[in-house]
N, C-alpha and C positions, 0 to 999 in steps of 0.2 A: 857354403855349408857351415853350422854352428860347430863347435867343437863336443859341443854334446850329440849331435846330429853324426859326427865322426865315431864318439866314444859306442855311439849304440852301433854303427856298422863295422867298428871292427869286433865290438863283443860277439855280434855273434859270430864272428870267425873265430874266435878263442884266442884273439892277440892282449885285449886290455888287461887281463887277470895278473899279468906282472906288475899294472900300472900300482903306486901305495903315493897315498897323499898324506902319510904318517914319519914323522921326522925317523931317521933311520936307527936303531939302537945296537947294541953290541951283540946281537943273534942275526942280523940283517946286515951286518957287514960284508962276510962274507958272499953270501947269496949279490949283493950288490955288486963283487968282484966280478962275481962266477958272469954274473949279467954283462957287462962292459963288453966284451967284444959281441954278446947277443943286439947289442943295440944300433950297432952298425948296421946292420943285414935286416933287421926291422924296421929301421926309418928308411932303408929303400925300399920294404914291400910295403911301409904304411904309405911314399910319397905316389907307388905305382896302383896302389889301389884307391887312393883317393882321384886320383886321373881317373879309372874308372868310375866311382860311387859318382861324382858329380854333374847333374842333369846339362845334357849338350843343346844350343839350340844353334842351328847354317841355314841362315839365308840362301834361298835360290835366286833372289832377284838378281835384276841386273840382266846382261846380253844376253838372249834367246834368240831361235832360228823362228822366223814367219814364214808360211808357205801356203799356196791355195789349191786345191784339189787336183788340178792339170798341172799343177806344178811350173803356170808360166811364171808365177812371182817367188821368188825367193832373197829372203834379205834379214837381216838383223833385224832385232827389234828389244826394244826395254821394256822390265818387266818392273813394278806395275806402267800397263799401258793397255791403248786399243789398236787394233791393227788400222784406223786410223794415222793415228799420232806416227806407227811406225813407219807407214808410206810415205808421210809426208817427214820424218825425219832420215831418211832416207833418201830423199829428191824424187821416189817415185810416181806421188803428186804434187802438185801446187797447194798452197792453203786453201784445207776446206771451205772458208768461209769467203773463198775472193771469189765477188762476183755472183756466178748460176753455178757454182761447184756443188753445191748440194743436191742439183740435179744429175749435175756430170758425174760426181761419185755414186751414185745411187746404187751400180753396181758392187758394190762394195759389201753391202750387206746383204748381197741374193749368193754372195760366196760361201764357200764353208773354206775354214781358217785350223790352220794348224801351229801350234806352239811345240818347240822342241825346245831343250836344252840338255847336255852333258855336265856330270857333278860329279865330284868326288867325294868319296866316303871313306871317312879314315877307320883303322880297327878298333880306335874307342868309340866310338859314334855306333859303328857295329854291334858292337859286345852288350850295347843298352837292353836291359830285358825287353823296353817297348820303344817302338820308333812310331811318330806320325807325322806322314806328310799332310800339314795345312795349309789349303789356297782359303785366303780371308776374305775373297770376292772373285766368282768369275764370271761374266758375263757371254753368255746365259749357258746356254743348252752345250754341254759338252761333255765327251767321253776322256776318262786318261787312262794311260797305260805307264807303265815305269818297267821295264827290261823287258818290253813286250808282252808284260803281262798285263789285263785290264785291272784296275782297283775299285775303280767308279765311276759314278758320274753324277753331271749337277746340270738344275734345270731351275735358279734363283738367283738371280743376282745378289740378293739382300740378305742371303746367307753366308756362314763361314762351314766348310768340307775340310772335315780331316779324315785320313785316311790310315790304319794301322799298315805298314809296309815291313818291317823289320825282316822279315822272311826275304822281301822282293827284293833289300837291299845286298849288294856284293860293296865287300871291301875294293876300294878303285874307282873305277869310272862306272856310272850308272846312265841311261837316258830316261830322259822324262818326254812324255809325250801328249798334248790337249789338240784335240779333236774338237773342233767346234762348227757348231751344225750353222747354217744361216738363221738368224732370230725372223727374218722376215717368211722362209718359209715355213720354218718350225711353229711359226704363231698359224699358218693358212692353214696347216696339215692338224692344228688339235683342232682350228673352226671346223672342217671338214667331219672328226671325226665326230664331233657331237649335235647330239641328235636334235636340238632346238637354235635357233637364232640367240644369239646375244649378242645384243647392240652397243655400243654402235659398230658396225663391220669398217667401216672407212673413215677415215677422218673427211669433213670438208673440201673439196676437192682444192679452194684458196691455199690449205695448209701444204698442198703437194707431199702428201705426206704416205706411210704402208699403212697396209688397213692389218685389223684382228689384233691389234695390239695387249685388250684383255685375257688374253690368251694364255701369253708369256710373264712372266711374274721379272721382269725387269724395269726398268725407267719408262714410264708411259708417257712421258714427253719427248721419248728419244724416236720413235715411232713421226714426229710433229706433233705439235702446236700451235694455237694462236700468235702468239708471240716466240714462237723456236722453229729451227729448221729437222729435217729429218735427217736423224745420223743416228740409225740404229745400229752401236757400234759392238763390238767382239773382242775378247781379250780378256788379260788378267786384270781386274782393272784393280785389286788390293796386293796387298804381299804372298808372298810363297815363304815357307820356310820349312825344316824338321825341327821335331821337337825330338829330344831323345832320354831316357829316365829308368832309372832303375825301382825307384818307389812309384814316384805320381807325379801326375802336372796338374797345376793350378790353371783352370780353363776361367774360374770367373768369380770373382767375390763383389758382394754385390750387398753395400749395408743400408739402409733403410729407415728412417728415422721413424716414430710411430711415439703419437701424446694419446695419453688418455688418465683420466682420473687426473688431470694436474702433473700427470707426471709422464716423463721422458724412456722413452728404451730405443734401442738400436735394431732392429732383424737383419740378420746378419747370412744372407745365404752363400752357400761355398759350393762349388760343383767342382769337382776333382774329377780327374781319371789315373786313378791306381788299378797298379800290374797283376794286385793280389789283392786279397779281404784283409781288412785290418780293422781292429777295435782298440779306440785308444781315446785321448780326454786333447780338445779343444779349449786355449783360454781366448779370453777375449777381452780387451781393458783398451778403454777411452782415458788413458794418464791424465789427461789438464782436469778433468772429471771426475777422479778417484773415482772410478768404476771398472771392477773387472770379477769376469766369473768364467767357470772352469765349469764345460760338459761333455758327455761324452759323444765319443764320435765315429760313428762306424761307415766303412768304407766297402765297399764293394766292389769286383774285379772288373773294370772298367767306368763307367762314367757315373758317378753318384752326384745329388744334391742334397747337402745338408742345411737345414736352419734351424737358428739361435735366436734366442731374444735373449739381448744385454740390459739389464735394467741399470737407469741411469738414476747415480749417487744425490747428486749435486741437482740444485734445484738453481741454481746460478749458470743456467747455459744459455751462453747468447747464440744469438737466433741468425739465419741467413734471410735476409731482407731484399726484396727487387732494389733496382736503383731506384734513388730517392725516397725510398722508405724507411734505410739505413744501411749498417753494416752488413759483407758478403763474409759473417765467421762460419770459419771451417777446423775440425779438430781431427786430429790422428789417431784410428782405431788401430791395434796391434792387432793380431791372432797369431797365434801359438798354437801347433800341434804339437803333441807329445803323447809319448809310450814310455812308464817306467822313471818318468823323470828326464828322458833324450827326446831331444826336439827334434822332429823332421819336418815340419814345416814351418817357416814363420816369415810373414808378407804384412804389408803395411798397406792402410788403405783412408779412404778421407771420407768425414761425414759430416754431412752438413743437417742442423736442425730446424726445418721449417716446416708448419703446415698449410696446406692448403684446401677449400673449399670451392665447390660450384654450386651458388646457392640458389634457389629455384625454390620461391615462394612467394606469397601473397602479396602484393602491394594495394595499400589503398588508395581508392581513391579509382582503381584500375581491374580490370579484368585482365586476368591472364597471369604468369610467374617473372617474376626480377629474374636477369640471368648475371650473376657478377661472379668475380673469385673474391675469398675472405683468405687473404696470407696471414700467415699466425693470429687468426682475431680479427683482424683488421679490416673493416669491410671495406673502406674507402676507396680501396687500392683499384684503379683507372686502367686499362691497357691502353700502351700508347706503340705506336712505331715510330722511329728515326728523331727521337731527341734522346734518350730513347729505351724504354725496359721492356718491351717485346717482341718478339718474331715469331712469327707462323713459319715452318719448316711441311709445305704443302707437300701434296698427295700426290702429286705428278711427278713426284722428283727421286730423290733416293734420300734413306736416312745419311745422317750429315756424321763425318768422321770424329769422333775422341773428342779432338782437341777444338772442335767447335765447341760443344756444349762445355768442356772445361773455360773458354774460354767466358762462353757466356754466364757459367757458374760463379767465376772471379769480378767481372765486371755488374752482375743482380740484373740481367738480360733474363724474361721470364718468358719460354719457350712450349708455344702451342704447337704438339706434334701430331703431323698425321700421319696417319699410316699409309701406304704405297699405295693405293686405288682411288681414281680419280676419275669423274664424266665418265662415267659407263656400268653397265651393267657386268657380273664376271658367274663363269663358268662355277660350280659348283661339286663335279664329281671327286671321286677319293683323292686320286691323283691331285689333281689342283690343292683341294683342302690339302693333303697331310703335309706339302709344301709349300702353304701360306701359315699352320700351323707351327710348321717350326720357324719360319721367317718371323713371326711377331715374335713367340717363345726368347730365340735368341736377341732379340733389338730388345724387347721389356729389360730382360736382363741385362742387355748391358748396360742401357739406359735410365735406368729404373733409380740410381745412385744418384742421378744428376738433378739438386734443389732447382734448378733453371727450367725444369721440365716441369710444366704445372698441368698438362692435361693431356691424355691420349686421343682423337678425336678418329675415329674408325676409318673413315672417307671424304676425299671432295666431292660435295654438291651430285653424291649419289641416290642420295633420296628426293633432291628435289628434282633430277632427273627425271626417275620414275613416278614420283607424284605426278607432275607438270605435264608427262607424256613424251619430253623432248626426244622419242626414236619412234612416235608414231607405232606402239604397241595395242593392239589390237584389244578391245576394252574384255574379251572373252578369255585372252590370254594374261593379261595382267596379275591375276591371282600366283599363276606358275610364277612371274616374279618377283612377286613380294615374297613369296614363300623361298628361293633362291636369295631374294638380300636377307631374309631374316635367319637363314642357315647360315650364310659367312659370315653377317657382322655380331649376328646378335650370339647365335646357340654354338662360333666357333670361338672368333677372336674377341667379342667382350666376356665370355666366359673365361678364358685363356689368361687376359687379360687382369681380370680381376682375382681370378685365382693367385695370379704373380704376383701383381702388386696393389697392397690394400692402401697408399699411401697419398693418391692421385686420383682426380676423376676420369672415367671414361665416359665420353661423346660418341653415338655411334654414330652419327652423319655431322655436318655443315656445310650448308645452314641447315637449322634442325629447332622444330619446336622445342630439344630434351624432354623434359618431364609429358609433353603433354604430347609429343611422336609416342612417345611409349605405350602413354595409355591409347592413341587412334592404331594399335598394331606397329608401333615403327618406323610407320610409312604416313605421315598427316595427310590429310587433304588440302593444305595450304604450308607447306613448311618457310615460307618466305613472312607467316605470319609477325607483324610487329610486336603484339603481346607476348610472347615467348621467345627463349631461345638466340640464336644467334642468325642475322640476314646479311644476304650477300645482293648488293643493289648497283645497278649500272644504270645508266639513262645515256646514251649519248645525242638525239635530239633533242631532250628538252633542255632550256637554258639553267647551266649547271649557277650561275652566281645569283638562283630562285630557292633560297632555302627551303621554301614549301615546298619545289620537287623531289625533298629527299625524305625514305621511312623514318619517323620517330621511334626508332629499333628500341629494343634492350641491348642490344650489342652489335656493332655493326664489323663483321668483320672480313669482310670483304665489299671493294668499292675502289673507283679508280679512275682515271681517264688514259688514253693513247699521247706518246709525244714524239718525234725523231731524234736519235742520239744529235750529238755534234757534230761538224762537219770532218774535224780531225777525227775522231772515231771510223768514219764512213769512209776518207782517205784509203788506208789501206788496202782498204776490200772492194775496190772501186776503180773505174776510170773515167778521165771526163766528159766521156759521153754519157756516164749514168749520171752526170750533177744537174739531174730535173726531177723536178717533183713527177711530173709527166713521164719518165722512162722506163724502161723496162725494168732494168734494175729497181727504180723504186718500186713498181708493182710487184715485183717479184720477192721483195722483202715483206712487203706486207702480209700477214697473214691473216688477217682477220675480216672477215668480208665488209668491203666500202669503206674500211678504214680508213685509207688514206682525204677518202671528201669527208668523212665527219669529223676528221679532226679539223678540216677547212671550214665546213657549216659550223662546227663549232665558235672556233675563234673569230668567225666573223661576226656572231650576235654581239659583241659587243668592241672588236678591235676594225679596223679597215687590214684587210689583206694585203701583204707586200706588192709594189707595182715597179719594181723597177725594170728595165728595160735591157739590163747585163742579165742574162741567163743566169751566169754564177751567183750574181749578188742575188736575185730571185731565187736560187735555192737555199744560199745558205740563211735568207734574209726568212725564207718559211720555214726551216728546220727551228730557229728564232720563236719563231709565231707559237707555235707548237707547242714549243717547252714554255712561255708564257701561259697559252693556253690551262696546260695542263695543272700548270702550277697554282694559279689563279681556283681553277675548278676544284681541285682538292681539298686546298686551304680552305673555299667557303664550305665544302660538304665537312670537313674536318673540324671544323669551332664551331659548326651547328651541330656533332653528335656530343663534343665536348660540352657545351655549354647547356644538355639536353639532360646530364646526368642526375639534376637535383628537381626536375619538372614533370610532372607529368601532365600534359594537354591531350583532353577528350579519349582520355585514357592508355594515350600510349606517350612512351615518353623513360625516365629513369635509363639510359643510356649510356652504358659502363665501360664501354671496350670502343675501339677505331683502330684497326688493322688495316692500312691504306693496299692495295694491290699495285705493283708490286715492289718489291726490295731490286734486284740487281738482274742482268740481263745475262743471256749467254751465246746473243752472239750478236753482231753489229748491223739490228733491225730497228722500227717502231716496236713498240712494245710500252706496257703501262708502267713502267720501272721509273725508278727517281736514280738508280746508277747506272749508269751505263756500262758497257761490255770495257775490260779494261778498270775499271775502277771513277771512271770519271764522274762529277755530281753532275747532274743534270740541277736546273731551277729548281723544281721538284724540291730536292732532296734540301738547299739552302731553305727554301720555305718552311721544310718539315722544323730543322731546327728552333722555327720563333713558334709556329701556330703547335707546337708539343710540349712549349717549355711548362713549366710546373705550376708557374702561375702567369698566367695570359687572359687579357682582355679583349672582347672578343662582342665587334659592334657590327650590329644592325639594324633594318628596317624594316618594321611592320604596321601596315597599315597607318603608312606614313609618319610615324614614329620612330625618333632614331633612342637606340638601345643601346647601353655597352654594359655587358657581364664580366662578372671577373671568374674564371675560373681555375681553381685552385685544385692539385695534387698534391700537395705539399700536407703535414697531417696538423699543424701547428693551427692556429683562430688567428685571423690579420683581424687590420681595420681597416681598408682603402678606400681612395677617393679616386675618379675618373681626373684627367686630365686632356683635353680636347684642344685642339688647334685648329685653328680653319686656315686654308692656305687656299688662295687665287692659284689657278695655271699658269697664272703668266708673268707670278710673281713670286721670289725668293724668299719677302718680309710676310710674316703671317698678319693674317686679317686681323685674328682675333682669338684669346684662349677662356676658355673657358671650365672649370671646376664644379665638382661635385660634390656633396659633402659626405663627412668619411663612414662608411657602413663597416659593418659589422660580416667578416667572409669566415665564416665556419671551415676548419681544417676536412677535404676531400668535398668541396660542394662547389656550385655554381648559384650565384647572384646577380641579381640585375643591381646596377650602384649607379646610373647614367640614364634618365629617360626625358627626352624634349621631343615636341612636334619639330618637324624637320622645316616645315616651313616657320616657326617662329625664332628655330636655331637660325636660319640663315637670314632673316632679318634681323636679327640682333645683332648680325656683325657685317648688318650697313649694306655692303656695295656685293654681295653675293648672290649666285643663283645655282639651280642645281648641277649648270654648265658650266658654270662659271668656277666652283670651286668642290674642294675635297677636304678629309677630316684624318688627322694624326691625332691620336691619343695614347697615354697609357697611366698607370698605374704611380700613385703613393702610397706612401705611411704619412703619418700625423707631421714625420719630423722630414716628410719632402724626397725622401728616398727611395727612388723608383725600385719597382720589381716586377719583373718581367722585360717582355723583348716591349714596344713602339709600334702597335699597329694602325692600320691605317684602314678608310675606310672611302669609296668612291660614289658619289653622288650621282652618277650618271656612264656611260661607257664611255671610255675614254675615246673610240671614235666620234662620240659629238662632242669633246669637252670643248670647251669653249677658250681661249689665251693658250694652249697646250702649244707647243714651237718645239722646233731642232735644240735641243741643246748644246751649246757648246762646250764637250767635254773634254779638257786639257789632264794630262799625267805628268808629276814629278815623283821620279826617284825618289825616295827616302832612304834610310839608313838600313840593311839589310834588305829582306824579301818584304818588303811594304811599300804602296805606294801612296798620294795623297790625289783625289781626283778632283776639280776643279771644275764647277758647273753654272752655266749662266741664266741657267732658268729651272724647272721644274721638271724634272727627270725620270720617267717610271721605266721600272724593270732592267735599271741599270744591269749590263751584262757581261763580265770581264773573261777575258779566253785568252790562255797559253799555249793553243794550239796542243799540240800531243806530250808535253811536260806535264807528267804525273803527279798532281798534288791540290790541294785546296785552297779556295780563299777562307779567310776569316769570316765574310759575308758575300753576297752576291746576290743579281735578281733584283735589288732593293730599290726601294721608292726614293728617289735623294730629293731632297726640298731643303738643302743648304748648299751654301756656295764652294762649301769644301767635306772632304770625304776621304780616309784613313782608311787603308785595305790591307790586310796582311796576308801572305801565300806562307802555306806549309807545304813544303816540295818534299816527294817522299822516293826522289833521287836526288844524287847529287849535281846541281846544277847551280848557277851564277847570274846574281843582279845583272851583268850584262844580256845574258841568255833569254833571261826571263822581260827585259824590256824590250828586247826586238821582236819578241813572239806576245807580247799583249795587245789586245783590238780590247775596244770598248765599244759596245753596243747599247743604247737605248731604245724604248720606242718609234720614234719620229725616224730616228734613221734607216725604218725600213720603209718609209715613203720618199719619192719622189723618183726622181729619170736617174740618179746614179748606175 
């Protein structure tokens, strides 16, 4: 509390009128005497009244009572938690994730779960005019009670419940009591109650998963997935705490950057909840800025929102940039409440100025609209994942806490969010809406601050759902729901939406034509269309390293292949009778129907499938295969959308975005993730690193034509020249190199700089065939100076290459976590493994075609050069052939 903030609450108790800040004179001496012993007995009613004025806030977390309706389970439990996490921290159960637990637990979520806990309440905390108990997430459907009386109840995950209690509190002990209903039949009982089908009722029967999950407004992957098990869990899964205040409490400021006319303002919303109405004046000043202005500010007896526009002084304000654009600056907004000249409020808060743009418009040359973002002006700017400035925060999952997006703010990580509805169609009656309306309401606002957040996008892949038919909806019924998606996305939460915040685009589906779903009703006849929009594309039989099998999107943002974690990953959750690609366990992990053989037909169009004759080595020699597989398949769909951005062929083409599916796993299955459960990279994710980088060269073949583009993120104009190598399989010395002469790479574009017939390339370097040999290239400048990563290019599959042999790959220690690898022939998909020590190489996955090779580990425990050398294997290609 300010001491002017003191001065106004003891004025109006009538204590300050003694206070004088006038040097004392010969009429005031006396009266100064008279005061001297008043001033003892003052400064202990001013130090016991400031114990009360000052706002309280007590943690509930921490040890709770768990219990289930019959009351056979009874046990502790921590809060934040699920009653998962408490059985098993507790010895109740085994890890959910070892094995068929996810079946064996399944009772767990047909329970209804009770939270207790006992607190104390002291007589300041009491004496607060307003008290609120707030849970900041409960999962889902529950009643509470606090000294047996009810206060509420919540039926949103994705919300935060506060509760005024001041009354319900006693000085002493209190109990607090959460009721929570089963999510799994709570979701059957609202399908039940309403009056039409909304699909989908089940998941896939592979996913082993509860049905009616659109139902319940919590985690619609918690229900199963494709790639997730079902653990539809219960619990506080946020904080608990009171809030307690004799003026107000600060629920959420929320400042907002907004250009126009060339120039800079702030909006600045405050949502308060004060005890009483108040009228008083608000400042607001960005100091590095010189900008600050003072308005007024009226408050209303419980929860108000106010907004401000601060117009910005300084025409010198640097800007927050994604990574590789430039700088992430951020400046420190003040506000200041005050009445009379005494401050009662005053909070600090951070803004960042950037704008952003979702442009949708004409291209020549093209039918249909560009879909790219333009950050501050900038059109060029690429979305890329895992080298790395963006992330999708998908629809199946739950909004992502604080200090994620902070962090993504700090690091220029630029964040496509989507709102909680994902593969399915959703209920529409009041109930549902007036509790999806405040679920956005609350997340816009908190979120809305964050420069990382460049776009709100309504839904996963719910409108190509219902365009497509994928629930076999009857063509006479369809209308009912298109008119049901266009009541929640459109006339609830994009209206909602945009009313909150004018500073970001809204998307109301992906994949989605945007501009031109709108104008077909919202719902396209084709939303997977290439000329518009944003597409989400999979193929798993056709041969993924055919760059013609993949859309010439405007934005590709979703695409991916299936891999299996590690085998140290799979260890824990395992025994060795599940170490077959063949056994139940592995069937049982897989969710995705045939998954498991098309990631085998996959790999085999161009590798030979492991044959060894050790079961072990046979598994973990295909788990191997896999992440090859995967790794391989992405990289090519990945530098065909990249290298697509500055072309437009037979009218589609200009391709701005590559959101690979998916980022990281959650629990130790197949899945299309490049990290594994745990943290571990998969190949994948080391790949991602070169084929992302900023400036990458990026060869292929057409029409028997070898090609290499250079393409560039970077905003600066190069000059580069290609740089080619021809390397025999069977041989370490290269054939033959070859140069291209230096072109001209415009800052954000894609160039061809490299074009031979393939067959005159490899007669020109003599003793080659397309079996016979492969191509490494990469990038100069004028003065020889490479940029970018060293890519490489395969003339044929390496199951026929032709000289291709075992390598023999020797390891020496070096000094620290580094090792040097040591190779006697031609090496692909070099693959280095620490077993279950958490950390990273430098590189990995790599093509080696020299006889020596420098690797370094970032361990992110602590651990020792000895540790780390008894648990290194190196794995190459060849090594998963023969009778080992």
């Amino acid at each position: 509390m300010t001491d002017l903030h003191k001065q106004s609450l003891l004025s109006s108790l009538g204590l300050v009128h003694v206070w004088s800040l006038e040097k004392p004179n010969t009429m005031t001496k006396a009266v100064n005497t008279s005061l001297l012993a008043f001033s003892c007995l003052f400064f202990v009613v001013l130090s016991l009244f400031l114990s009360v004025a000052e706002p309280q806030r007590q943690s509930l977390n921490g040890k709770w009572r768990l219990s289930n309706t019959s009351g056979s389970v009874c046990l502790p439990a921590e809060v934040p938690g699920c009653v998962h996490s408490a059985l098993q921290l507790q010895g109740f159960i085994q890890d959910p994730y070892f094995r068929f637990n996810d079946a064996v637990y399944r009772w767990i979520a047909l329970e209804n779960w009770t939270y207790t806990t006992t607190f104390t309440v002291s007589a300041v905390l009491r004496a607060k005019q307003k008290v609120l108990l707030i849970f900041e997430g409960v999962d889902t459907v529950a009643f509470i009670s606090l000294n047996g009386i009810t206060i509420g109840e919540t039926d949103n995950m994705f919300c935060e419940y506060d509760f005024s209690v001041r009354d319900q509190l006693k000085v002493g002990d209190n109990e607090l009591r959460v009721d929570f209903r089963s999510p799994v039949y709570y979701a059957a009982e609202r399908r039940k109650a309403h009056p039409y089908r909304v699909p989908p009722d089940c998941p896939p029967d592979v996913q082993r998963g509860e049905c009616h999950v659109n139902f319940i407004r919590k985690e619609q992957s918690s229900f199963s997935w494709d790639w997730g098990p079902s653990f539809p869990t219960t619990g506080l899964w946020r904080g608990v705490r009171l809030e307690a205040f004799d003026l107000l409490h600060v629920v959420q400021v929320s400042p907002v950057p907004l250009y126009s006319d060339s120039a800079w303002s702030v909006q600045v919303d405050l949502l308060v909840d004060a005890v009483q109405a108040t009228r008083s004046h608000v400042t607001l000043s960005v100091p590095e800025l010189e900008s600050e202005q003072s308005f007024p500010l009226e408050l209303l007896s419980g929860k108000t929102k106010n907004s401000f526009v601060l117009h910005i002084n300084s025409r010198q304000v640097k800007l927050w940039w994604p990574r590789g654009y430039g700088d992430q600056s951020a400046y420190s907004l003040l506000i200041r409440a005050h009445q009379d000249g005494v401050v009662f409020l005053n909070t600090e808060s951070r803004v960042y100025f950037r704008t952003v743009e979702l442009v949708q418009e004409a291209i020549v040359g093209s039918p249909g609209l560009s879909f790219y973002f333009r950050i501050n002006g900038k059109s060029q700017v690429f979305s890329v994942d895992a080298n790395m400035n963006a992330l999708r925060v998908w629809g199946g999952g739950v909004y992502e806490q604080d200090l994620f997006y902070e962090i993504c703010d700090q690091l220029g990580i630029m964040v496509w969010q989507d709102l909680m509805f994902a593969c399915a169609m959703y209920p529409t009656e009041d109930q549902f809406i007036h509790t999806v309306r405040e679920e956005v309401l609350q997340q816009v606002r908190r979120l809305k601050s964050h420069p990382s957040v460049i776009i709100w996008s309504g839904n996963n892949e719910n409108e190509a759902a219902l365009a497509t038919d994928w629930f076999n909806i009857p063509a006479s019924q369809k209308p009912m729901y298109v008119k049901d998606y266009v009541t929640l996305y459109v006339d609830n939460i994009k209206k909602l939406v945009e009313e909150e915040d004018q500073s970001r685009p809204f998307l109301v589906s992906s994949p989605t034509n945007g501009a031109e779903s709108e104008q077909e009703g919202w719902v396209a006849a084709n939303p997977y269309d290439p000329h518009y929009g944003d597409v989400h594309f999979y193929s798993y039989s056709l041969d993924c390293w055919d760059w013609k099998t993949f859309p010439r999107a405007r934005f590709a943002s979703e695409y991916g292949f299936q891999s299996w974690p590690s085998f140290s990953t799979l260890q824990p959750v395992s025994r060795r009778d599940d170490w077959s690609y063949d056994s139940s366990f592995s069937a049982h992990r897989q969710h995705h129907e045939d998954g498991n053989q098309q990631m085998l037909r996959q790999a085999a169009i161009h590798f030979n499938l492991p044959n060894s004759t050790d079961p072990f080595k046979l598994f973990t020699d295909t788990l191997y295969i896999t992440q090859v597989m995967q790794a391989q398949c992405v990289k090519t769909q990945t530098e065909f959308y990249r290298r697509s951005r500055s072309e437009i062929v037979e009218g589609k083409g200009h391709t701005m975005g590559a959101l690979y599916w998916q980022l990281n796993d959650i629990w130790q299955a197949p899945s299309w993730s490049s990290i594994e459960f745990g943290g571990k990279w998969k190949l994948l994710h080391y790949f991602a690193q070169s084929f992302f980088a900023a400036v990458l060269p990026v060869g292929f073949e057409d029409d028997d034509t070898m090609l290499i583009y250079v393409v560039s993120d970077v905003l600066e104009d190069l000059k580069l020249r290609a740089v080619v190598t021809v390397y025999s399989w069977s041989d370490l010395n290269p054939v033959c190199t070859l140069r291209s002469n230096l072109h001209p790479v415009s800052g954000g574009s894609a160039v061809p700089v490299f074009k031979q017939l393939v067959a005159a390339l490899l007669a020109g370097c003599g003793r080659c065939t397309r079996l016979t040999c492969l191509l490494m290239f990469h990038l100069e400048d004028e003065g020889g100076i490479q940029h970018g990563p060293t890519n490489h290019h395969y003339m044929c599959s390496p199951k026929d290459a032709r000289g291709l042999q075992k390598a023999n790959i020797t390891v020496s220690d070096d000094s620290g976590f580094s090792v040097t690898l040591r190779s006697s022939s031609v090496a692909p998909f070099v693959w280095l493994d620490v077993g279950n020590i958490p950390g990273r190489f430098t590189s990995n996955g790599f093509l080696m075609v020299s006889a020596n090779r420098t690797v370094g580990f970032h361990a992110w425990r602590p651990t020792s050069a000895a540790e780390l050398s008894n648990a290194l294997t190196v794995t190459s290609l060849m090594d998963v052939y023969g009778a080992g």
